[in-house]
C-alpha positions, 0 to 999 in steps of 0.5 A: 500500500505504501509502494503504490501511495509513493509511486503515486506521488512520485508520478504526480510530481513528475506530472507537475514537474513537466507541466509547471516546470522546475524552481528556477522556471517558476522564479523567471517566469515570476520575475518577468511577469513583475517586469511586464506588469511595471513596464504596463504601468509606466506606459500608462502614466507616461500616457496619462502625463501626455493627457494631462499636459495637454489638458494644462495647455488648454486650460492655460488657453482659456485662461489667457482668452479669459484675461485678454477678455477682461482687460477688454471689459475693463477698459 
């Protein structure tokens, strides 16, 4: 009973061995996700910092027709 119990578990590791990989497979492919993960992320701020300078210039754009507008009234 206790062959057929470790023969068991010796093919289950075999199995999880070939199908998951080793330590070492695991850490790379843990570590490359991370990379992936932080590379996604820059992207997305470097995107939303492009978004929000050109949402800056056209507020300073209003902000500019506003003050031209009035010192018109003003005067």
């Amino acid at each position: 009973m206790t062959d057929k119990m470790m023969m068991t578990y010796i093919t289950n590791l075999e199995s999880d061995f070939v199908t998951e990989g080793g330590i070492k497979e695991r850490m790379t492919a843990a570590r490359l996700g991370y990379r992936a993960d932080k590379k996604e992320e820059l992207v997305a701020a470097k995107q939303e910092i492009a978004t929000l300078k050109a949402e800056i210039q056209r507020l300073n754009t209003i902000i500019a027709q506003l003050k031209e507008e009035n010192s018109r009234l003003t005067k």
